[in-house]
N, CA, C and O atoms as CSV, one atom per row, in Angstrom:
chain,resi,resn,atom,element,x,y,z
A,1,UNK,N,N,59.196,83.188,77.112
A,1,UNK,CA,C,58.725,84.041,76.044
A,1,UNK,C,C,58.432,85.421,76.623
A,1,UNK,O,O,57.868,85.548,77.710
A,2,UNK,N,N,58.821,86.438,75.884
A,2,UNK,CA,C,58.220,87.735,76.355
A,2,UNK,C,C,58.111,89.111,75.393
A,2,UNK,O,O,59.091,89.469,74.739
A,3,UNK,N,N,56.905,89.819,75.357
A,3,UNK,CA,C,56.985,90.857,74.059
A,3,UNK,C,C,57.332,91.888,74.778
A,3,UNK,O,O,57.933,92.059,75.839
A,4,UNK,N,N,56.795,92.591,73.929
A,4,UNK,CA,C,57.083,94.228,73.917
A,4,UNK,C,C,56.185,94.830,73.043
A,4,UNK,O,O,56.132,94.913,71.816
A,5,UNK,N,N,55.081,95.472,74.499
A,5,UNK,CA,C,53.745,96.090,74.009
A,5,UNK,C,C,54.114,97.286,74.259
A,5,UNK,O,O,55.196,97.689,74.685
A,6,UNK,N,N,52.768,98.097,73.857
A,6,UNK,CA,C,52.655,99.948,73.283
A,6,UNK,C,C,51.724,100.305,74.535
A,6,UNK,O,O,50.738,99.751,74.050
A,7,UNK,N,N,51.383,100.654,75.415
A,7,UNK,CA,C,50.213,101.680,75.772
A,7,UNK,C,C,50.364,102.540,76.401
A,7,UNK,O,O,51.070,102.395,77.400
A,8,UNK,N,N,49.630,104.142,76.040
A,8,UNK,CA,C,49.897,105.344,77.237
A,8,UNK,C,C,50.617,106.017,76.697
A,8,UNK,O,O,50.947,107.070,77.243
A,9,UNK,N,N,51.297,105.563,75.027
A,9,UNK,CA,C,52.458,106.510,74.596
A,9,UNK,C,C,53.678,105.934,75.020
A,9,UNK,O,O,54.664,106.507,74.555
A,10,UNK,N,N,53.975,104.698,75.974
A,10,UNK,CA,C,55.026,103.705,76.538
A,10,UNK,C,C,55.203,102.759,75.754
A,10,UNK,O,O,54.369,102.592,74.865
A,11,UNK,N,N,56.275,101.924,75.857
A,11,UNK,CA,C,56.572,100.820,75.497
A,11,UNK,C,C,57.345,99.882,76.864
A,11,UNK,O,O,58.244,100.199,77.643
A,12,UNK,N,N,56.577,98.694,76.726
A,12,UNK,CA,C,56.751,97.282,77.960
A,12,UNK,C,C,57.179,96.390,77.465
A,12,UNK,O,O,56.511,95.910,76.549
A,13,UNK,N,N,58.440,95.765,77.810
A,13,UNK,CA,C,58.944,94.383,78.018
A,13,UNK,C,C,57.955,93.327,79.217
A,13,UNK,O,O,58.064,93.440,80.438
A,14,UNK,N,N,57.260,92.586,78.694
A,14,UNK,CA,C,56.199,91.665,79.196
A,14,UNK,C,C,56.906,90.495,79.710
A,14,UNK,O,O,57.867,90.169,79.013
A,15,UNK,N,N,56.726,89.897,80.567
A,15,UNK,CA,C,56.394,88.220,80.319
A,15,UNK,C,C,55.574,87.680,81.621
A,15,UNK,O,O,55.430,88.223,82.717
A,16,UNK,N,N,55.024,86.285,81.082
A,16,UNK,CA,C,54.041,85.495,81.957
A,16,UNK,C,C,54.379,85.989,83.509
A,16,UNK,O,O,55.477,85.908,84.060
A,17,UNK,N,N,53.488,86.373,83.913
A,17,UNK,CA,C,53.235,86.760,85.541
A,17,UNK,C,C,54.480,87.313,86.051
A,17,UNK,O,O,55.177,87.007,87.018
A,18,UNK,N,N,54.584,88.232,85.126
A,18,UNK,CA,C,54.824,89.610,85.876
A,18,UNK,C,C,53.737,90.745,85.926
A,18,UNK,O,O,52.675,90.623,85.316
A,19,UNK,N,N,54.073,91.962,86.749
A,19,UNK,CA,C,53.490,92.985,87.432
A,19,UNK,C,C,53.907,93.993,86.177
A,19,UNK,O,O,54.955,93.890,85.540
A,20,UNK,N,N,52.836,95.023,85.946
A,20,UNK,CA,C,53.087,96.065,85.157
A,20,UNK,C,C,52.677,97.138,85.289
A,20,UNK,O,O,51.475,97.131,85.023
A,21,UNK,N,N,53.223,98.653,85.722
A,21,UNK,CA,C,52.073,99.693,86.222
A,21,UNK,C,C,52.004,100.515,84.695
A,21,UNK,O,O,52.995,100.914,84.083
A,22,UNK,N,N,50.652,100.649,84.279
A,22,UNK,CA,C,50.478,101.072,82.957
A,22,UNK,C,C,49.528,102.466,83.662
A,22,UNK,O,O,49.182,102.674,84.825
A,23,UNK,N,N,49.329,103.181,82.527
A,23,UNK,CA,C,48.610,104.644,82.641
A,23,UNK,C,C,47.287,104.339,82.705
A,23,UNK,O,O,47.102,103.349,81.998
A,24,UNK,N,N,46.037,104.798,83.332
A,24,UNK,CA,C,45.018,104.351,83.493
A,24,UNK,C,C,44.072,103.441,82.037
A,24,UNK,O,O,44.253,103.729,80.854
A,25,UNK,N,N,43.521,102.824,82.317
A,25,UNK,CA,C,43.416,102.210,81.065
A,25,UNK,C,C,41.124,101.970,81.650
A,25,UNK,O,O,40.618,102.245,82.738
A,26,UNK,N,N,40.439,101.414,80.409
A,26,UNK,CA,C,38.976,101.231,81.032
A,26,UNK,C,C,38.827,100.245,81.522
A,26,UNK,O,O,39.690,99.508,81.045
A,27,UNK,N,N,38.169,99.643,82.310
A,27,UNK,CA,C,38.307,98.563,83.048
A,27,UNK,C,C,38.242,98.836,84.946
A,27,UNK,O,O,38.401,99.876,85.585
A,28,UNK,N,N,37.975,97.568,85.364
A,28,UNK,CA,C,37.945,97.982,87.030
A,28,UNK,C,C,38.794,96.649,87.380
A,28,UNK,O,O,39.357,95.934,86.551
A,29,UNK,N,N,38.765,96.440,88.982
A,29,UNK,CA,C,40.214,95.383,89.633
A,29,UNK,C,C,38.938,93.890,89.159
A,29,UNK,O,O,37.731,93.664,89.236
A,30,UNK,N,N,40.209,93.206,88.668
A,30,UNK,CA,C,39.659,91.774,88.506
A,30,UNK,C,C,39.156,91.563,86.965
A,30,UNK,O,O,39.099,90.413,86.530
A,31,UNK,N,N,38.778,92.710,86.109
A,31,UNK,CA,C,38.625,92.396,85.085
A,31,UNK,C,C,39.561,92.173,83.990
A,31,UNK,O,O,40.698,92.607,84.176
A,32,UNK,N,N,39.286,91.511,82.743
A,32,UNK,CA,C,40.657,90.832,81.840
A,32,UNK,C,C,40.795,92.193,81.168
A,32,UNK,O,O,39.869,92.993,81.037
A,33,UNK,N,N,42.017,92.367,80.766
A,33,UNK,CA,C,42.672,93.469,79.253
A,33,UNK,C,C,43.244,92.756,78.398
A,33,UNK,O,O,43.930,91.777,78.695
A,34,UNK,N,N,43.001,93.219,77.055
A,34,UNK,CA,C,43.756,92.697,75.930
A,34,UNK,C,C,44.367,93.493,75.556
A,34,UNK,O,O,43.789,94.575,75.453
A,35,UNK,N,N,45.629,93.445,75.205
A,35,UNK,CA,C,46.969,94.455,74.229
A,35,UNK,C,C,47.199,93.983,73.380
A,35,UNK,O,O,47.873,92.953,73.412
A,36,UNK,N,N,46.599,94.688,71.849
A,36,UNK,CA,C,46.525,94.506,71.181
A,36,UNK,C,C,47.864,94.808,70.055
A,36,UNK,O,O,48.111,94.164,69.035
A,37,UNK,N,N,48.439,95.718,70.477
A,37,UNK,CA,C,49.952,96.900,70.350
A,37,UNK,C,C,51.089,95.496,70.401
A,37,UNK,O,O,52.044,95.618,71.168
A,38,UNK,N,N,51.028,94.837,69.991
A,38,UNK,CA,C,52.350,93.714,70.283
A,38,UNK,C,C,53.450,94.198,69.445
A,38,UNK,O,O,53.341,94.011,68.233
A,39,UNK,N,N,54.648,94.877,69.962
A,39,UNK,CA,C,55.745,95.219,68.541
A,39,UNK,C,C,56.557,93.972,68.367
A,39,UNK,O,O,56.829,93.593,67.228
A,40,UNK,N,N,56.835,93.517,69.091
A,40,UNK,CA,C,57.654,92.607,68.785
A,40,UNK,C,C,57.772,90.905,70.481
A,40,UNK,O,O,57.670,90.958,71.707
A,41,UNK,N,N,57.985,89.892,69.606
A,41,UNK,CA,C,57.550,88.215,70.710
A,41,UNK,C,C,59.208,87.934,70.291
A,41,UNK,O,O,59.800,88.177,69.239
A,42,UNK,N,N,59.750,87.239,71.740
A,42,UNK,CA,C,60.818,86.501,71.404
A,42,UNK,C,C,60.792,85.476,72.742
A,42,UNK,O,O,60.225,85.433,73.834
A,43,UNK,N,N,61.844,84.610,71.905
A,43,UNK,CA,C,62.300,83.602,73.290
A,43,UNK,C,C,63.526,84.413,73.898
A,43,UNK,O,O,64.015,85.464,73.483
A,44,UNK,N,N,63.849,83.727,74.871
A,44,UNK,CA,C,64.663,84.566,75.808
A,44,UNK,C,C,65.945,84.116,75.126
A,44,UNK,O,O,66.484,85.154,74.740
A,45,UNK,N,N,66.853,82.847,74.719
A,45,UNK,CA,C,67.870,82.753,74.246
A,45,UNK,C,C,67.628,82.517,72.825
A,45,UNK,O,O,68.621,82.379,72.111
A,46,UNK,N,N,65.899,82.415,72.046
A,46,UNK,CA,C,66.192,82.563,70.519
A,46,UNK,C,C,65.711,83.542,69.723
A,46,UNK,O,O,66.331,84.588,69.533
A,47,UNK,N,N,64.489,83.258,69.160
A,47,UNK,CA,C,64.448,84.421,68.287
A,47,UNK,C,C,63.457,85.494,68.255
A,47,UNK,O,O,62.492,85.458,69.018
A,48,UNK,N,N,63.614,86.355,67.502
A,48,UNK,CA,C,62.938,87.303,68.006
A,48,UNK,C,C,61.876,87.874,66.947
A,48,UNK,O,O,62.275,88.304,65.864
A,49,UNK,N,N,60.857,87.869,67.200
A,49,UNK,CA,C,60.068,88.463,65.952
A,49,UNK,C,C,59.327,90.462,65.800
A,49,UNK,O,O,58.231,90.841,66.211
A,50,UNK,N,N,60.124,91.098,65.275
A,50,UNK,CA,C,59.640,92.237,64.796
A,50,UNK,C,C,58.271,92.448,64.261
A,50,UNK,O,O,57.683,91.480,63.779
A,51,UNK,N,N,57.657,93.713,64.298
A,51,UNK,CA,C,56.736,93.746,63.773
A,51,UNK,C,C,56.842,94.966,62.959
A,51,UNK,O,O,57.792,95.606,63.409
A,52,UNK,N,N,56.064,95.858,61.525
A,52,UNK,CA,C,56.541,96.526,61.009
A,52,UNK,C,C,54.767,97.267,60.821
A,52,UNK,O,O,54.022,96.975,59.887
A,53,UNK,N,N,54.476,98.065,61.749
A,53,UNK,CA,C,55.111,98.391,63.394
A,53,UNK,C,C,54.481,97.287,64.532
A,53,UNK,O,O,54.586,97.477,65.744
A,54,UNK,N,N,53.888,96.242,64.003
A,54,UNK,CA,C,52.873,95.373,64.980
A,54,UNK,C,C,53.077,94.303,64.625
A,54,UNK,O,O,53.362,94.262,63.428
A,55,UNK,N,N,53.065,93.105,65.259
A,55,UNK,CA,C,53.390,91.739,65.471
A,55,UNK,C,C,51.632,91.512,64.932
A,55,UNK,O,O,50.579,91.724,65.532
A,56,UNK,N,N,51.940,90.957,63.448
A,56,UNK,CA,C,50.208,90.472,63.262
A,56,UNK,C,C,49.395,88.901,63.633
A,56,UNK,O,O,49.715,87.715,63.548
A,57,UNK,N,N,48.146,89.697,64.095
A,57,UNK,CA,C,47.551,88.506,65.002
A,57,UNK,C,C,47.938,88.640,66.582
A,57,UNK,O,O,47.039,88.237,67.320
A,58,UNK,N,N,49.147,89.147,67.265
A,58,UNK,CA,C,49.579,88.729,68.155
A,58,UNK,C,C,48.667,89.624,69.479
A,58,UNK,O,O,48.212,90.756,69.320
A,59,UNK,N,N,48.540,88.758,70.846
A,59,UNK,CA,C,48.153,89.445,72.063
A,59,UNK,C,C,48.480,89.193,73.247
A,59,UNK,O,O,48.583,88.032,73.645
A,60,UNK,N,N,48.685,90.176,73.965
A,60,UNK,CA,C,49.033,89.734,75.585
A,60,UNK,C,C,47.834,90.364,76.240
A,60,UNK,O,O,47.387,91.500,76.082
A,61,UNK,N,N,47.322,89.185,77.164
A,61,UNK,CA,C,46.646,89.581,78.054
A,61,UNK,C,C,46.666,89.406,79.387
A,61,UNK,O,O,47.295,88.473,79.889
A,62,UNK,N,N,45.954,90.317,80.134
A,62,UNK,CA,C,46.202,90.607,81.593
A,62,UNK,C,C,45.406,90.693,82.524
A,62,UNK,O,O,44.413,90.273,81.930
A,63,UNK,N,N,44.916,91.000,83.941
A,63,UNK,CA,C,44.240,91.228,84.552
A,63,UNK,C,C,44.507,92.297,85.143
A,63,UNK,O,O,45.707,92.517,85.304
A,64,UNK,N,N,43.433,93.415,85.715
A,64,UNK,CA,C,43.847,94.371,86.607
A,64,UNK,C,C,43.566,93.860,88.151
A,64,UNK,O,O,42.570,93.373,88.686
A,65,UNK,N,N,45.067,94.230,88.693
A,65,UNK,CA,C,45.372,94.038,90.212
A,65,UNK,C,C,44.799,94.861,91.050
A,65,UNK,O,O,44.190,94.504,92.058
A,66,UNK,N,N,45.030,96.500,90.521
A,66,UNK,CA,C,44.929,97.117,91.382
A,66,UNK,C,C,45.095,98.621,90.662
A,66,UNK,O,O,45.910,98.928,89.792
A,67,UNK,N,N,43.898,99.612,91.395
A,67,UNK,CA,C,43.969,101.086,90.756
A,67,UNK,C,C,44.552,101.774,91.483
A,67,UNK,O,O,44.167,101.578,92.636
A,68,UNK,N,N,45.771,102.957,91.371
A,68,UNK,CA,C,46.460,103.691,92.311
A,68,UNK,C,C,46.345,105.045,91.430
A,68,UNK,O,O,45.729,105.215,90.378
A,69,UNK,N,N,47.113,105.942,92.165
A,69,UNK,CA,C,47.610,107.078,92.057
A,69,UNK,C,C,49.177,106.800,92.078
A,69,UNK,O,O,49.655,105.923,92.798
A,70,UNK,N,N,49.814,107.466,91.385
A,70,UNK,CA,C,51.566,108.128,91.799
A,70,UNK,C,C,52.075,108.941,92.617
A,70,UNK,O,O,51.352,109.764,93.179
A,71,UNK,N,N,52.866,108.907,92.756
A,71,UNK,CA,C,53.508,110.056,93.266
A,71,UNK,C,C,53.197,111.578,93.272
A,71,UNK,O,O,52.834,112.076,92.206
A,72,UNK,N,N,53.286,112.221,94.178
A,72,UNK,CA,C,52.776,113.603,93.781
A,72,UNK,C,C,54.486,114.584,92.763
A,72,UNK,O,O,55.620,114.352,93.181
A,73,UNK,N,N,54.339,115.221,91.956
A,73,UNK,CA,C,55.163,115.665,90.915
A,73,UNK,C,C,54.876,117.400,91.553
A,73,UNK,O,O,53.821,117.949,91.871
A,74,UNK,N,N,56.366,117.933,91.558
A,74,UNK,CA,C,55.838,119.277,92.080
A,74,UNK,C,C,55.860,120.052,90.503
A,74,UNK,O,O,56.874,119.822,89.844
A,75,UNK,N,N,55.075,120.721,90.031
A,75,UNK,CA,C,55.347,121.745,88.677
A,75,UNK,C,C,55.792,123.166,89.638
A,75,UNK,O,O,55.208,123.302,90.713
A,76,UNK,N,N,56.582,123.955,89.321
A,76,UNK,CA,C,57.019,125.251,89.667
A,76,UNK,C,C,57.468,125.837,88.427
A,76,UNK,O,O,58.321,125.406,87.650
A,77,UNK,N,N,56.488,127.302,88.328
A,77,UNK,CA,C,57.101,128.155,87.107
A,77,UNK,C,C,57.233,129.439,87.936
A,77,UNK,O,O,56.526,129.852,88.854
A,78,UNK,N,N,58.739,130.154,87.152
A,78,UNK,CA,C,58.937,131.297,87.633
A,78,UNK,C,C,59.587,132.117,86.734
A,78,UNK,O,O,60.508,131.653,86.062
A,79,UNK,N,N,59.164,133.537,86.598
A,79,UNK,CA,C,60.222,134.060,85.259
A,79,UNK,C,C,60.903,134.955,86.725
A,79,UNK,O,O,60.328,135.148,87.796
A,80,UNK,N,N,61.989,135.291,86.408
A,80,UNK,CA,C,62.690,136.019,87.133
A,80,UNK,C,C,62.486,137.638,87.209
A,80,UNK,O,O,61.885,138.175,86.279
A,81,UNK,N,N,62.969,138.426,88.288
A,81,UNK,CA,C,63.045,139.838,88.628
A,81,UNK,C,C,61.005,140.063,88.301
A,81,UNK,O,O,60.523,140.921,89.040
A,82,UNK,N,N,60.129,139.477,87.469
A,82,UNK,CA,C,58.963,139.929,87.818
A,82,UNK,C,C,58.127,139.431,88.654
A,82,UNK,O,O,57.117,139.109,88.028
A,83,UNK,N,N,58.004,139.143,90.030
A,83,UNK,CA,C,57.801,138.415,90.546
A,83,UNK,C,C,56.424,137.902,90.153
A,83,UNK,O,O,55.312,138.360,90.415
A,84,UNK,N,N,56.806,136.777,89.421
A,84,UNK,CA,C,55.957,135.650,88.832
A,84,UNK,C,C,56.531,134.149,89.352
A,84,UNK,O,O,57.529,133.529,88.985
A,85,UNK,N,N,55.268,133.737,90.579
A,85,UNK,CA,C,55.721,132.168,90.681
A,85,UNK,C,C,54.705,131.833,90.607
A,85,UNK,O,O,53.715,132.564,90.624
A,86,UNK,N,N,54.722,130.525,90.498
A,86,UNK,CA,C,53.184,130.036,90.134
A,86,UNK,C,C,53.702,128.014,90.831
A,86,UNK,O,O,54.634,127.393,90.319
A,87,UNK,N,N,52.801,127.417,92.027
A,87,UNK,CA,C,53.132,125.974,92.177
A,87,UNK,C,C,51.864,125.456,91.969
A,87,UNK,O,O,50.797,126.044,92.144
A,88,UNK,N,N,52.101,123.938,91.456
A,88,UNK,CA,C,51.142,123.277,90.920
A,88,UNK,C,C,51.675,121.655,91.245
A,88,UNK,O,O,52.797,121.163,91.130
A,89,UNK,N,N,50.848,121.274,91.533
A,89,UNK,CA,C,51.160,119.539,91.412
A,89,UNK,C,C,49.958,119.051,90.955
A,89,UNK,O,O,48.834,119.547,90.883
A,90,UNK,N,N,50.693,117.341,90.486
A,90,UNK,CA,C,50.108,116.466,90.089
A,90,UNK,C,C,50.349,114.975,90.116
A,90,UNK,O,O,51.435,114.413,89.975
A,91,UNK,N,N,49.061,114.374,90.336
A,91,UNK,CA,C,49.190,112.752,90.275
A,91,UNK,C,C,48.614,112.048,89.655
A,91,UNK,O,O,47.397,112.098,89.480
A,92,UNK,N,N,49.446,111.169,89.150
A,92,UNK,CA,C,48.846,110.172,87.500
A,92,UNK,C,C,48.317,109.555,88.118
A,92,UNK,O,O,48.528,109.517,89.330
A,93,UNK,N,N,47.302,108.735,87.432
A,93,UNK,CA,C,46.716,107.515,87.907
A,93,UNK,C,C,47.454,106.639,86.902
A,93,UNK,O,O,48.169,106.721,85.904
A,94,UNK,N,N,46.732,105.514,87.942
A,94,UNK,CA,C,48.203,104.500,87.406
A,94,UNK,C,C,47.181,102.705,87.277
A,94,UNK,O,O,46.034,102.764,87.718
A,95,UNK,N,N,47.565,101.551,86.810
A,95,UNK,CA,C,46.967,100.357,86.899
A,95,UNK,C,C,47.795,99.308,87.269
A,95,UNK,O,O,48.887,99.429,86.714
A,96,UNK,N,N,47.753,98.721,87.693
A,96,UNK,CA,C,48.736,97.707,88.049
A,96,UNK,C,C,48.245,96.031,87.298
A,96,UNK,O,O,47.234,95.424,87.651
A,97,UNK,N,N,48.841,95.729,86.650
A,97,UNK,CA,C,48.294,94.545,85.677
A,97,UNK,C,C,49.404,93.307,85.694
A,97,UNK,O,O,50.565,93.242,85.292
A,98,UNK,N,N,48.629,92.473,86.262
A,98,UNK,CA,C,48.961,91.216,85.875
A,98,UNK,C,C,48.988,90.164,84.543
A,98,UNK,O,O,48.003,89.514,84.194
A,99,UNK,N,N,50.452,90.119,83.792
A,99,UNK,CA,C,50.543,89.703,82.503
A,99,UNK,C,C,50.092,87.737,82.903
A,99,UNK,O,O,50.645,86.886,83.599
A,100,UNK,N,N,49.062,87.736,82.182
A,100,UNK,CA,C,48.711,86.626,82.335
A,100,UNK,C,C,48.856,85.009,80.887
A,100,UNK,O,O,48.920,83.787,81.017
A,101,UNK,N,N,48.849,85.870,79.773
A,101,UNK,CA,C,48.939,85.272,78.715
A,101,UNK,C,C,49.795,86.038,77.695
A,101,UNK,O,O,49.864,87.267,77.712
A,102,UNK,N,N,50.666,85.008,76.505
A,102,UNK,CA,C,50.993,86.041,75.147
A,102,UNK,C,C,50.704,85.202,74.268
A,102,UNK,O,O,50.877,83.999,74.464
A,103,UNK,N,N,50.383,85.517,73.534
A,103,UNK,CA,C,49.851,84.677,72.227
A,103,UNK,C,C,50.262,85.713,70.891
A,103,UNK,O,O,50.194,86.923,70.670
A,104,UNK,N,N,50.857,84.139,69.936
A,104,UNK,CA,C,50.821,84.894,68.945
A,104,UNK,C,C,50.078,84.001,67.721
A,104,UNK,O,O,49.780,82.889,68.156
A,105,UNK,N,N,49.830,84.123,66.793
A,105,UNK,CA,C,48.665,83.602,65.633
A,105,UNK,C,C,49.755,83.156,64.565
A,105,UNK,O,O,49.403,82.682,63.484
């Protein structure tokens, strides 16, 4: 079985114990999350259930593994001939979650 949840402005293809790096979410390492965002539950060779826009009743839940950072992202702006540059970076924080359950009602 595996859905396809919402969070961060993303959309995730789930299933039982797999790894997921989602956008920081509240919570600390070891505590449970619920995703509530279920669009759509299927079996792998049958069927598939839509949601219009949410699978009702339905939840996957998880544990957090682990809190990180990303990658560093370089931003560079420059307009040309005025010498205007400007560098900037940045790093997301990130969660690493263990899909532990999906349930649907």
């Amino acid at each position: 079985m595996y859905a396809v949840i919402a969070t961060g402005g993303k959309q995730y293809k789930v299933k039982v114990d797999d790894y997921v790096d989602v956008e920081l979410l509240d919570g600390e390492v070891g505590k449970e999350v619920v995703f509530d965002k279920v669009l759509a539950i299927g079996e792998e060779q049958g069927s598939l259930e839509v949601g219009a826009p949410v699978v009702a009743g339905a939840t996957v839940k998880g544990e957090i593994v682990d809190i990180f950072r990303g990658q560093k992202i370089v931003v560079f702006k420059m307009k040309r001939r005025k010498s205007y540059r400007r560098t900037r970076g940045h790093r997301q924080n990130y969660m690493r979650i263990k899909i532990t359950g999906i349930a649907k009602a």
